[in-house]
C-alpha positions in Angstrom: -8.5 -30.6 -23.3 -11.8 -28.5 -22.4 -14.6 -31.1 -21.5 -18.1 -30.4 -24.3 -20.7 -28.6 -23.2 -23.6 -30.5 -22.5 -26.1 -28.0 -24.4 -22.9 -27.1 -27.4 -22.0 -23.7 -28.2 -22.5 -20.9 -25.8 -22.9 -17.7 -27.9 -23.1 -14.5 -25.1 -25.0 -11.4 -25.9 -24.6 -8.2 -23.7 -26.3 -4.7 -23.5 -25.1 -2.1 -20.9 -24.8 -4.8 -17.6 -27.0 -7.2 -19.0 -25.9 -10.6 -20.0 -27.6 -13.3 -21.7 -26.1 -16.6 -23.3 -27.7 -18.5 -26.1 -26.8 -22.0 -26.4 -26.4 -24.5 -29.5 -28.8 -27.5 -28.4 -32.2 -26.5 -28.8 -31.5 -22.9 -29.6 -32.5 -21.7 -26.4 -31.4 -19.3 -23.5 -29.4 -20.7 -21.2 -28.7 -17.7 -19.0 -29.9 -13.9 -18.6 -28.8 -11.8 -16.1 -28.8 -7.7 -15.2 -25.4 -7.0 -13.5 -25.0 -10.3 -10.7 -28.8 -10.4 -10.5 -30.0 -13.7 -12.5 -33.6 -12.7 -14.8 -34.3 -16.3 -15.7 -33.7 -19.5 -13.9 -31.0 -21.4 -15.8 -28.6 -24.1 -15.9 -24.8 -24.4 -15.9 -22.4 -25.2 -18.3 -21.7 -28.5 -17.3 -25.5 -29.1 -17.0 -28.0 -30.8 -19.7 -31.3 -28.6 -19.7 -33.5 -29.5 -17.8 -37.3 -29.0 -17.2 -37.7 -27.2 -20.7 -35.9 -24.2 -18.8 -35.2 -21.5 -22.0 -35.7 -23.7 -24.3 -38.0 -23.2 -27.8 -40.6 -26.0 -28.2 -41.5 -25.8 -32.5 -43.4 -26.8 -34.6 -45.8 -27.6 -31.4 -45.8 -26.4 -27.8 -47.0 -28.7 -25.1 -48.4 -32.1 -25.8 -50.4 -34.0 -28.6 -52.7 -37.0 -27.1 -50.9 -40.0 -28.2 -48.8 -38.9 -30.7 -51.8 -38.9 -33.1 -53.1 -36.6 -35.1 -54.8 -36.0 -38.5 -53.8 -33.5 -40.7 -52.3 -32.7 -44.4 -54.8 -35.6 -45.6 -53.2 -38.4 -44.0 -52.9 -39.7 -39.8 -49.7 -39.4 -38.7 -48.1 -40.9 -35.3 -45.0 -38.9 -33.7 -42.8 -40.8 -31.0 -44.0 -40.9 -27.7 -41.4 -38.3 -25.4 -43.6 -38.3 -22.5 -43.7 -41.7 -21.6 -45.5 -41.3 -18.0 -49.2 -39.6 -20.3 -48.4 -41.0 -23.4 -48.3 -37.8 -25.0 -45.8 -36.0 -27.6 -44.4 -33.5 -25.8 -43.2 -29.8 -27.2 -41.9 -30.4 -30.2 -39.1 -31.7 -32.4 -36.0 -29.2 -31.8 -35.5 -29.1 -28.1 -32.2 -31.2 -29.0 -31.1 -30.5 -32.3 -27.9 -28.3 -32.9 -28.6 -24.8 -34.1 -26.8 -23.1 -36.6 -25.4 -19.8 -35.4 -26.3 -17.0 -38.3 -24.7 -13.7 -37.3 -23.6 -12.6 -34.3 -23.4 -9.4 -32.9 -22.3 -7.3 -29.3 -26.0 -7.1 -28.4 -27.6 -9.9 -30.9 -27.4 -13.4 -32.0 -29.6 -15.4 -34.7 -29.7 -18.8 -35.2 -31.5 -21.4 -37.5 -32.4 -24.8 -38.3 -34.0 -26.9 -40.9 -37.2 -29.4 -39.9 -37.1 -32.0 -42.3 -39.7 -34.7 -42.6 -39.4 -37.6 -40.0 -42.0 -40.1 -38.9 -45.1 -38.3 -37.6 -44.0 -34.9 -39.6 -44.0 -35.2 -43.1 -43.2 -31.6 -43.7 -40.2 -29.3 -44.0 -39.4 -25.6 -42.2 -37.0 -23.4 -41.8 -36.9 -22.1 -38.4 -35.0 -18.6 -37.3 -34.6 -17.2 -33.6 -33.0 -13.7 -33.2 -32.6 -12.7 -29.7 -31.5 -9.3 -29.1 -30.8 -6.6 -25.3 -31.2 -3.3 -25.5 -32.7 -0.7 -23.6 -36.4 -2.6 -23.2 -34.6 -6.0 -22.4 -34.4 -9.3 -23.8 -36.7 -9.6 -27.1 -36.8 -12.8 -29.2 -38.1 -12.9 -32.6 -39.3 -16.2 -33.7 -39.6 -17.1 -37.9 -40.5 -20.0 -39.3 -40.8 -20.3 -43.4 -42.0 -23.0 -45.5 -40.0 -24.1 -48.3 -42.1 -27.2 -49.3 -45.2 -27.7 -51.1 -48.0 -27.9 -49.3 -49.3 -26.4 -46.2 -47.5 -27.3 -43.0 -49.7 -26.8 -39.4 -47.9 -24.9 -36.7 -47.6 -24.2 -33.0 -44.9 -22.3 -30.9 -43.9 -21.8 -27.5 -40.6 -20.7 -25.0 -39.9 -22.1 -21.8 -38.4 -19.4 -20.2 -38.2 -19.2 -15.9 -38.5 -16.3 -14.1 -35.6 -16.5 -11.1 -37.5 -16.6 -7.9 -34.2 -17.0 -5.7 -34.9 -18.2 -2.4 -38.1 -15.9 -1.6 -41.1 -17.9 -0.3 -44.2 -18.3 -2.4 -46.2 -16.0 -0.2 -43.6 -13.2 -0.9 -44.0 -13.7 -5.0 -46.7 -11.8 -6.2 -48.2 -12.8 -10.0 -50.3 -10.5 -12.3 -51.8 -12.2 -15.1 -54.3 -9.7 -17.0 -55.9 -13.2 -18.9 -59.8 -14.1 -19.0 -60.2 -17.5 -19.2 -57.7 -20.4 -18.7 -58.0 -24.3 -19.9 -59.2 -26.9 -17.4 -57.3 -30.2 -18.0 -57.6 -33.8 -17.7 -55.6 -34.2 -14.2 -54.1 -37.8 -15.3 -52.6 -36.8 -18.7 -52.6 -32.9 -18.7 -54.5 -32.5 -21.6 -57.1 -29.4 -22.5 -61.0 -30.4 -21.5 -62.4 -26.2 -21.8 -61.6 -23.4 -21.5 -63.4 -21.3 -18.5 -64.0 -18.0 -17.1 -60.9 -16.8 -14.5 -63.9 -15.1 -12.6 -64.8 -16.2 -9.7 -62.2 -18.8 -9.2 -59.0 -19.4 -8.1 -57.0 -18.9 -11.1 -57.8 -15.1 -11.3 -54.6 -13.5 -10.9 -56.2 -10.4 -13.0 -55.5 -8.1 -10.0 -52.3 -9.9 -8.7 -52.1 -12.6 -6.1 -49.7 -14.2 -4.5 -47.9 -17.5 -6.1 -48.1 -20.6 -4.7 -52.0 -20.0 -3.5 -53.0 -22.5 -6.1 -50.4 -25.0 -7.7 -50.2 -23.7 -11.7 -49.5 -25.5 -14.5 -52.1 -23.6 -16.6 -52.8 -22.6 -20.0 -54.1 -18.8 -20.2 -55.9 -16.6 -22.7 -58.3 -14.1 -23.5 -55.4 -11.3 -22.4 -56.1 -7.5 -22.0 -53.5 -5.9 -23.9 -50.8 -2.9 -24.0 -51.2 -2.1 -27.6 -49.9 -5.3 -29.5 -48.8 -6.9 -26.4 -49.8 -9.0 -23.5 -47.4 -8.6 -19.8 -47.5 -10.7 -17.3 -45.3 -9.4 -14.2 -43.7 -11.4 -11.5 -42.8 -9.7 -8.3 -40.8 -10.1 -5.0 -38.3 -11.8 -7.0 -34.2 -11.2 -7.0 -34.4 -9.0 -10.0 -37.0 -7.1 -8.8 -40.4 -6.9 -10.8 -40.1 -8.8 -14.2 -42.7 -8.7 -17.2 -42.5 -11.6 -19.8 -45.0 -10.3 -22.7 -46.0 -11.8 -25.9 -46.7 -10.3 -29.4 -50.6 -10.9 -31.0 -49.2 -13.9 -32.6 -49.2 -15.6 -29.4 -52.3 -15.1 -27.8 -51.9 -17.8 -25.4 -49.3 -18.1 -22.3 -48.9 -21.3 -20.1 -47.6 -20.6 -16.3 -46.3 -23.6 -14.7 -45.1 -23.3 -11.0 -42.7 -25.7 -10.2 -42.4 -25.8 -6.6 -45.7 -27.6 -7.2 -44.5 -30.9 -8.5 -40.3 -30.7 -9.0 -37.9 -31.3 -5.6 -37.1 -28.0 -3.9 -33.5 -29.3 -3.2 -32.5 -30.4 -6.7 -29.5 -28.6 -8.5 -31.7 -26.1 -10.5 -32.6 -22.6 -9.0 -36.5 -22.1 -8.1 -38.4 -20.2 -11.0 -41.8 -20.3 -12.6 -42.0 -20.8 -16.0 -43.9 -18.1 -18.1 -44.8 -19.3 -21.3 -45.6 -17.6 -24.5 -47.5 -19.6 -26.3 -49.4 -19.4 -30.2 -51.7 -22.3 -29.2 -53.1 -24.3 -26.4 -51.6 -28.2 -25.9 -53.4 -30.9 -28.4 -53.7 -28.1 -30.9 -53.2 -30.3 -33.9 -56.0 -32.6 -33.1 -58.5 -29.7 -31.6 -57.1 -26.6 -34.0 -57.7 -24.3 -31.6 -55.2 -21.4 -33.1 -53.4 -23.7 -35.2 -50.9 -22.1 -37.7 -51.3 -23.3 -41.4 -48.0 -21.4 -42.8 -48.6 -21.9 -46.9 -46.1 -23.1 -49.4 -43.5 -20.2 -49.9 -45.3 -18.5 -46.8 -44.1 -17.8 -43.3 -45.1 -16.8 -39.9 -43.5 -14.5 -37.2 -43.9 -13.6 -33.6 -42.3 -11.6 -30.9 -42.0 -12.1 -27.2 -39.1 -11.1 -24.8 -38.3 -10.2 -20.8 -38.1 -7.1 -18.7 -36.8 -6.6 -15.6 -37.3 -3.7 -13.0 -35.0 -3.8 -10.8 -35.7 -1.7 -7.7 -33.1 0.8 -6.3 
């Protein structure tokens, strides 16, 4: 008898020699790779996900102060999931089960209904197609309101770029962002948001990773067209963009050499985060989502790797 999976269902996806697998817990990807090179930095099998890696943090990225928050008329409190800040952290679906939708050589969608629970009174039907093709992995994220009334709304990924075993010095990051958001060192939580210039969070015209340790919310982005692209460098698959659509105007980058174990059992990446708003969102409503009754709300991000001759 063939032990469970840890994170359910693996659905695999494949375009040309690219491979990615999308997994049943959390509806997020577990693995993408171009021929034997990994893209992202995954998890096994026989692993639980771990640090957020692939997953899809809905109907709020990052973390709401105390689990409190006032909205839809009423104060709600969600369950404390980051018991060291005393925060509510990314959302309610991380470990649900997905329902697989359609399935394809190249595509899978899946979705899942949010129904009201304590601290979220609302419902929303939540859709994730991800899809390889010539451009790479691209994700489209959809979330509907059935109910109602107006439901607020926040959305992130978790994806990790693979940085293999090259040394921070050797990993080059360009982030074309403006500002970025100061935080509260203790709990991680937004106090402004600040010029890049001038400090050393300016990765505008590339600079090495690792020169300053980033767990850091960015905006403000120059643009190609519709899109924002951050590119990683110097890593095993080469150069590798992550980019957001305009529906996410925010991305968090979160090196984690800086505070996870070098030696654990889950390969080296940095995370590069698209995001639609900043942490606390639902208490600041800094580009909070209101999707009306009947309404919905859709965004685009996805991966592409270069992968030098």
């Amino acid at each position: 008898m063939t032990a469970p999976s840890p994170s359910g269902a693996q659905w695999l996806i494949s375009h040309g020699d690219q491979r990615a697998i999308v997994v049943e817990v959390g509806g997020g990807l577990r693995t993408y790779d171009v021929g034997e090179i990994p893209v992202v930095a995954g998890y096994v099998t026989e692993q639980m996900c771990a640090h957020g890696r692939g997953q899809v943090l809905l109907p709020w990225p990052n973390r709401i102060r105390d689990g409190r928050y006032h909205l839809g008329g009423a104060d709600q409190q969600l369950p404390i999931s980051e018991v060291a800040r005393h925060n509510a952290s990314h959302g309610l679906v991380r470990w649900v089960n997905w329902e697989l939708v359609a399935q394809t050589a190249d595509s899978v969608e899946v979705r899942y209904r949010l129904h009201p629970q304590p601290g979220w009174p609302w419902y929303l039907d939540l859709g994730l197609v991800y899809r390889l093709g010539p451009e790479g992995l691209t994700v489209r994220v959809h979330a509907h309101n059935p109910g109602e009334e107006p439901v607020p709304f926040g959305f992130a990924a978790h994806p990790y770029v693979a940085t293999g075993g090259a040394a921070p010095g050797d990993v080059t990051l360009t982030l074309p962002a403006e500002s970025y958001l100061t935080v509260d060192p203790e709990r991680l939580l937004p106090v402004a948001s600040v010029p890049v210039e001038g400090t050393a969070y300016d990765f505008r015209t590339g600079g090495a990773l690792g020169a300053v340790g980033l767990d850091t919310a960015y905006t403000d982005f120059a643009r190609d067209g519709e899109r924002w692209r951050i590119t990683v460098d110097g890593v095993p698959a080469g150069r590798v963009e992550v980019w957001g659509s305009q529906e996410l105007p925010w991305a968090q980058v979160f090196d984690e050499k800086v505070t996870l174990p070098l030696d654990g059992p889950y390969p080296p990446g940095i995370a590069i985060e698209p995001m639609s708003c900043p942490a606390d969102a639902f208490n600041s409503g800094t580009d909070l989502a209101w999707i009306a009754p009947g309404s919905s709300w859709a965004a685009e991000w996805g991966i592409t790797a270069h992968l030098r001759a």
